[in-house]
C-alpha positions, -999 to 999 in steps of 0.1 A, spaced: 1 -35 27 -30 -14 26 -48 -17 57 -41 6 86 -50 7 125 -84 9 136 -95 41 147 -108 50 183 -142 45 187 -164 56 221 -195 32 209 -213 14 236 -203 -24 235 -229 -50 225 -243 -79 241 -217 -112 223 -253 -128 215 -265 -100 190 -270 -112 153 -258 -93 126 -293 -76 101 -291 -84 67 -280 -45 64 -248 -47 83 -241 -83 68 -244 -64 30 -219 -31 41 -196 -57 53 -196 -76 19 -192 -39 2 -165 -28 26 -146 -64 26 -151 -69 -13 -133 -35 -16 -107 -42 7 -99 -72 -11 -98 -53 -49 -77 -28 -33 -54 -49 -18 -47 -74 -52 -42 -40 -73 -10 -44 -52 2 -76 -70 -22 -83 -99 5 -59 -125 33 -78 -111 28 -111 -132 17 -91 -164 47 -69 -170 67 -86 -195 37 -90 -215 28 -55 -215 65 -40 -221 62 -68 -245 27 -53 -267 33 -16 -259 74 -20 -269 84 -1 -233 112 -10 -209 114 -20 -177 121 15 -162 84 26 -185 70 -4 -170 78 -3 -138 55 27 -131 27 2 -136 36 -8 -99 52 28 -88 26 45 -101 1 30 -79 24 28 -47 28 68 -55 -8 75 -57 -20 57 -27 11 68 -7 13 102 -22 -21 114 -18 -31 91 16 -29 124 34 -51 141 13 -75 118 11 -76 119 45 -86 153 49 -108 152 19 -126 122 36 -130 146 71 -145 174 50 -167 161 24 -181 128 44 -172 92 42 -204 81 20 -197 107 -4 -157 102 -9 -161 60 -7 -186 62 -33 -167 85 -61 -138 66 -54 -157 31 -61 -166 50 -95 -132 70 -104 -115 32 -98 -139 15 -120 -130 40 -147 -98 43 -145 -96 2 -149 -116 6 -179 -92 31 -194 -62 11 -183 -74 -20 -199 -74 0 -233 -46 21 -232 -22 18 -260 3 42 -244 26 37 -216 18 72 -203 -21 65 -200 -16 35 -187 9 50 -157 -16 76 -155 -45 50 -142 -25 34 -122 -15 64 -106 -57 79 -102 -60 40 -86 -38 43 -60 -52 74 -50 -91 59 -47 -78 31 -29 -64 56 -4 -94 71 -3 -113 37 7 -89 15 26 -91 35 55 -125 46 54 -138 13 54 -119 7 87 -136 41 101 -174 29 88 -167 -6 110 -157 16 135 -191 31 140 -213 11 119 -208 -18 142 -210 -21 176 -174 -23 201 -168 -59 212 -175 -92 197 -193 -83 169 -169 -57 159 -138 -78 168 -159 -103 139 -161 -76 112 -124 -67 114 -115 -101 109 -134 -104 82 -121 -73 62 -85 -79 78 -86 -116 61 -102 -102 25 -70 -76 25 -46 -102 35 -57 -128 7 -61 -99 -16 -23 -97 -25 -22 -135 -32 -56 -135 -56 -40 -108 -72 -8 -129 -83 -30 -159 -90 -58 -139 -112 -34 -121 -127 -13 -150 -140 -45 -168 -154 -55 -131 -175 -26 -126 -185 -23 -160 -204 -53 -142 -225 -45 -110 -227 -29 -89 -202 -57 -62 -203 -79 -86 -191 -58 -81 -156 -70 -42 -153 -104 -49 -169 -118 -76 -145 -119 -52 -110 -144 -28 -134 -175 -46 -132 -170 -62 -98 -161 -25 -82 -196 -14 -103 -214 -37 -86 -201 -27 -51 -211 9 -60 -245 -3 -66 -246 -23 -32 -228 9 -15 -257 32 -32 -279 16 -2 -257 3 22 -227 26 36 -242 51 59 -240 88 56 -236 112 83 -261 105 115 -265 69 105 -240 51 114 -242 31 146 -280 20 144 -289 55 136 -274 80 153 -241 96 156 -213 82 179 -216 97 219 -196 125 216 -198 139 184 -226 159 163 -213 143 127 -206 108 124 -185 120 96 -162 145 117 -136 116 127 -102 135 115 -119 166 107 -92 199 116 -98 212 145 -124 244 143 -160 248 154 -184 221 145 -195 228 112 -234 230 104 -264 254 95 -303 256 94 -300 234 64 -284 204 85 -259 204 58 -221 212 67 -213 244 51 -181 244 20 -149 244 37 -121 266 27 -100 250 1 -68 260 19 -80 236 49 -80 209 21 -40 212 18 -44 213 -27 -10 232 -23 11 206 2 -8 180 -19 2 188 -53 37 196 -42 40 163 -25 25 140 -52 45 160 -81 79 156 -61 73 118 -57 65 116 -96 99 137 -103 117 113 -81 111 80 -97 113 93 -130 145 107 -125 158 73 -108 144 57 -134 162 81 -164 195 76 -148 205 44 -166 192 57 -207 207 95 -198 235 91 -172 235 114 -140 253 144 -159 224 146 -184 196 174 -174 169 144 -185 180 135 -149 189 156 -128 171 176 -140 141 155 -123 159 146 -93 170 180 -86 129 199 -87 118 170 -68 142 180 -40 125 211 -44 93 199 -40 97 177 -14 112 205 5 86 230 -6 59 204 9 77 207 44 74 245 47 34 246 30 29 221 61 47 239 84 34 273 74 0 258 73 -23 265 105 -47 229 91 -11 207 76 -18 173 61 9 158 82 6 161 124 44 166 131 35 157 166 38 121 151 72 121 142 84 129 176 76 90 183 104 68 177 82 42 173 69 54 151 97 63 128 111 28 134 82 12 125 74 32 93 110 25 79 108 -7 92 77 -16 70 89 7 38 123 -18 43 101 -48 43 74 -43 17 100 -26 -6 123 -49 -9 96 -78 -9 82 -57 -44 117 -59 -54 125 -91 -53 91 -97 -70 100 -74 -97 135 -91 -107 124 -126 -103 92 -119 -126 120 -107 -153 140 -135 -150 116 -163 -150 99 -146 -178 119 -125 -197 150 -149 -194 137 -187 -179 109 -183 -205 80 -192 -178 47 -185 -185 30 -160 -164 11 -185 -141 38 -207 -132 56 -176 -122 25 -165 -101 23 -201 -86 62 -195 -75 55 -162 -56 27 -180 -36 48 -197 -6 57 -158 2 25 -143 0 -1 -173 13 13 -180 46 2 -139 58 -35 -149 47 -34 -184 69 -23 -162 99 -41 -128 96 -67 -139 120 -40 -147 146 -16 -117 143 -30 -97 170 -20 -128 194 8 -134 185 18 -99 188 5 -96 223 27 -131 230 59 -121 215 57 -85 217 58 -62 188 96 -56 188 109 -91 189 86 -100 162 95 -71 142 131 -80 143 127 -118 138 103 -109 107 136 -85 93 158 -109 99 137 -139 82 140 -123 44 173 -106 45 186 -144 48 166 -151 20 178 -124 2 213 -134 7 203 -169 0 195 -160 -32 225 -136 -43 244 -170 -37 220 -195 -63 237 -197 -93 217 -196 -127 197 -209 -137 179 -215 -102 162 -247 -94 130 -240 -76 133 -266 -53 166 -250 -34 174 -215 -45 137 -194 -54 118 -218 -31 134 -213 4 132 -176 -5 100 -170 -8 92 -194 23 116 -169 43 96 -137 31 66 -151 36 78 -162 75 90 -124 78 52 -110 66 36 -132 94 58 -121 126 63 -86 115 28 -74 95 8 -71 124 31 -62 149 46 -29 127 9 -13 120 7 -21 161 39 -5 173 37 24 150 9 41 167 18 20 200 30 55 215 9 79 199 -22 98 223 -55 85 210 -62 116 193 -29 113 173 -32 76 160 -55 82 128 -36 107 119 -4 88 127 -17 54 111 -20 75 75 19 87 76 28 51 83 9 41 52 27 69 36 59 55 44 51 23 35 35 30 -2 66 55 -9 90 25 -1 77 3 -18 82 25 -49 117 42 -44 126 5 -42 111 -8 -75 122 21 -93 159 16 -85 156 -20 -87 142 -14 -128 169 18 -128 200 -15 -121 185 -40 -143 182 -15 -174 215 -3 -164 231 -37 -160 217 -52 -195 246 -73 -212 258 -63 -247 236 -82 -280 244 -119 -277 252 -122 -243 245 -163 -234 214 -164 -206 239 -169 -179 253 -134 -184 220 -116 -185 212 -134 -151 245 -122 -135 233 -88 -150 204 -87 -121 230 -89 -94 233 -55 -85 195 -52 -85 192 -80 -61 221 -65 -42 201 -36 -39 173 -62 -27 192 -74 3 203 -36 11 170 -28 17 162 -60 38 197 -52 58 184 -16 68 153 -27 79 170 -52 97 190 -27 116 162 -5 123 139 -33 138 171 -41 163 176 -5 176 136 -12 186 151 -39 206 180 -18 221 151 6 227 134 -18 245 163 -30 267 168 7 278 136 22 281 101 31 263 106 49 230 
C-alpha cells in the first residue's frame, strides 16, 4: 500500500476534448513507471527469502528485515520526506531519490552481509517515500482538474495496484536464477526513468502548462511550513533552517522504529530478561517518546497533531496497518512453509499468492465507485471481516495443506478484503480532515500503515524462530510449529476487524 490521497489542487478544469502533448504523455510514463517499481519493492523480497537466508546462512528474524527494513524506511521517514520535498522542490528530491534507489539496488544485489543488505532495503523505502507522493502532487498540477486528470490518476493508480502482484511474479522467476537478480533488475529500469525525468518532471514555475498554480508564487510550496513566501533577487528560494527540516524528530523516530523490531526480533535467540533485548525495546521506548516532545516542542513538527483529533482518521490508519500487516504476515509464514518445509520452488509459491493480490489490480479503476455506492465504512468493515475468516480458515487446515481447499480460499478471501476496503480506507482517513490538513494527514496514514506492516512481520519471524521443533522433528511438527505465528496472523485481522465496526457504530450515532 503505497499510494496516498490526492492532494487539493485550485487548477482551472479543461475542456474533456483536450489531447494529451507527447510531454505530459512521457511524465506520466516516468511518474507511473515509478509508481509501479515502488509499489513491487513491496512484494518482490517476499518470494526470495528462503534463498537468501539460505546463501547468506541468516535466520528468519535476520531476514525478515529484508521486508521490515523497507516498511521502516518508507514509513519511518514518510514525514520527513515530506518536509524535505516542501523545502528543496519536487524536481530536485524525485530526481535524487530515482538515483539513491538505483544505487542502493545495485549494492543490495551484491551484498554478502545481512547487515548491508538490511541497510538498502532500509535507504529504499525511504526514496520511495520520497516519490510515491510526489508523483501524486506533480499530477496534481502538471495536469489539468477534470477528465484528463481523473485519466492520469487512473493510470498511476492501476501501475501501483499491479505493482504488488508483478513483484511476486518477477520475483519468483529471478529468484529461480539467482536471488540477487530480484534487487538488481529495478537498477537499470529506475536509470532509465532518471534519464526521462532529466527532461520531463517540471521544476518550480512549470508545472501546469507553465506557470504556477492560481494562488501560489512556487509550484513547489504545496506542504511547505507555514512562514513568509520564500524567494530573493536571484528567483531562487533562500536555504531553509535545518531545524524547520525536523533532522532531530526524524532521527529519533526512524532509530526508535529500528530498536523496536530488532528487539522483537532478539526476543526468541536471547529471552526477554537478556539486555540483548530489552535492552532494544527499552531505548526505543525512549525514542519514540523523545520524538513526541521534539514534535511537540517544535514550532515547524513533522506530524500536524491536528490530525489525530479525527476519529476517522485514527480508525482508518489502524484499520489499514491491521489489514496490510497481517496480509505481509500471512505472506511471510506461508512463503516458509511452502518453501522451507513443502519444498516449493519459488514460482509456484509466487503463482499461489496471486488470487490475493490480482483481484485489487482488476478493480483499482472502480474503487472510487464502489466506495461512493457502499460507503466507506461498510466497505471497510466487510473488507476486515473478509480475511480474518480466511485467517481462521486456515489455523483449521491441517498439514500438509492442499491448495485447492485450505491456502486457496485464503488467499481468495484476502484478496476480496483488499478490493472493498483499499480505496475506501485512504478515503475515509482524510474524509474529515479541512483541506489544508489532508496532505499532511494522508502522510501519517501512510505512516501507520508502513509501521504495521512491520511490527507485524517482525513478531510473526520473532514466533516462528521461537517455535522451531527440536533436530528431527517429522514435517508435521514443524508446521504445527507456525501456529502461534499464524495465531498472531488472525489477531491482527481480529483488531482490525473491531476497529472497522466501531466506524460503523460511529456511523449509526453520528459523524466522527
Amino acid at each position: 500500500m503505497t499510494s496516498s490521497p490526492l492532494l487539493p489542487s485550485r487548477t482551472a478544469p479543461a475542456p474533456a476534448h483536450a489531447r494529451w502533448s507527447p510531454r505530459m504523455w512521457g511524465l506520466l510514463v516516468v511518474l507511473a513507471g515509478n509508481m509501479l517499481i515502488d509499489a513491487l519493492e513491496v512484494s518482490v523480497a517476499l518470494v526470495a527469502l528462503p534463498a537468501i537466508g539460505t546463501d547468506l546462512g541468516a535466520p528468519l528474524t535476520t531476514m525478515q528485515w529484508t521486508i521490515t527494513g523497507f516498511a521502516v524506511g518508507f514509513g519511518g521517514l514518510m514525514l520527513f520526506g515530506a518536509r524535505a520535498v516542501a523545502l528543496l522542490g519536487r524536481r530536485r528530491v524525485y530526481l535524487a531519490a530515482l538515483v539513491g534507489f538505483a544505487a542502493a539496488s545495485l549494492v543490495g544485489a551484491l551484498a554478502e552481509d545481512p547487515s548491508l543488505l538490511t541497510a538498502t532495503r532500509v535507504v529504499k523505502g525511504f526514496c520511495a517515500a520520497l516519490t510515491a507522493p510526489t508523483g501524486l502532487a506533480i499530477i496534481a498540477t502538471a495536469f489539468p482538474e477534470g477528465p484528463q486528470r481523473n485519466r492520469a490518476l487512473s493510470v498511476y493508480t492501476l501501475f501501483g495496484a499491479g505493482g504488488f502482484t508483478a513483484g511476486l511474479l518477477l520475483s519468483g522467476w529471478l529468484t529461480g536464477f539467482s536471488w540477487r537478480l530480484t534487487f538488481a533488475f529495478p537498477a537499470p529500469a529506475v536509470l532509465v526513468l532518471f534519464v526521462l525525468g532529466l527532461r520531463l518532471i517540471p521544476g518550480a514555475g512549470e508545472e501546469n502548462g507553465g506557470g504556477p498554480p492560481p494562488g501560489t508564487t512556487d509550484g513547489d510550496r504545496v506542504g511547505r511550513p507555514p512562514g513568509p513566501p520564500p524567494g530573493n533577487r536571484a528567483g531562487r528560494p533562500p536555504r531553509p533552517p535545518l531545524r524547520r527540516y525536523g533532522f532531530a524528530s526524524a532521527a529519533a523516530f526512524l532509530a526508535g522504529l529500528l530498536a523496536l523490531v530488532q528487539g522483537i526480533t532478539s526476543v526468541p535467540a536471547h529471552g526477554w530478561a537478556d539486555l540483548r533485548s530489552t535492552g532494544l525495546l527499552a531505548p526505543a521506548a525512549g525514542l519514540l517518546a523523545l520524538f513526541v516532545a521534539l514534535e511537540r516542542a517544535s514550532a515547524h513538527p513533522l506530524i500536524r497533531f491536528e490530525a489525530l483529533r479525527s476519529r476517522a482518521m485514527i480508525r482508518s490508519a489502524l484499520g489499514a496497518a491491521c489489514l496490510n500487516g497481517s496480509y505481509l504476515g500471512l505472506l511471510f509464514v506461508l512463503t516458509h512453509q511452502l518453501q522451507s518445509l513443502a519444498g516449493w520452488s519459488p514460482l509456484r509459491t509466487a503463482a499461489a499468492f496471486l488470487p490475493a493480490a490480482a483481484p485489487l489490480v482488476v478493480t483499482a479503476l472502480f474503487s472510487g465507485r464502489i466506495v461512493a455506492r457502499f460507503g466507506a465504512p461498510r466497505l471497510i468493515a466487510a473488507g476486515a471481516l473478509l480475511p480474518f475468516a480466511g485467517y481462521l480458515l486456515l489455523l483449521r487446515t491441517p498439514w500438509p495443506p492442499a491448495y485447492a481447499t485450505g491456502i486457496l480460499p485464503t488467499m481468495l478471501l484476502v484478496g476480496a478484503g483488499f478490493v472493498l476496503s483499499f480505496a475506501a480506507l485512504n478515503s475515509q482517513a482524510t474524509s474529515q480532515l479541512p483541506p489544508a490538513e489532508r496532505g499532511a494527514g494522508s502522510g501519517l496514514y501512510q505512516t501507520a500503515v508502513q509501521v504495521g506492516a512491520a511490527l507485524s512481520v517482525a513478531l510473526v519471524a520473532a514466533l516462528l524462530t521461537g517455535s522451531v521443533p527440536p533436530v528431527g522433528a517429522d514435517p508435521a511438527e514443524f508446521a504445527e510449529a507456525c501456529r502461534p505465528a499464524l495465531t498472531l496472523v488472525a489477531a491482527v485481522g481480529g483488531l482490525g476487524l473491531l476497529t472497522a465496526l466501531t466506524g460503523l457504530r460511529s456511523r449509526r450515532t453520528g459523524p466522527p
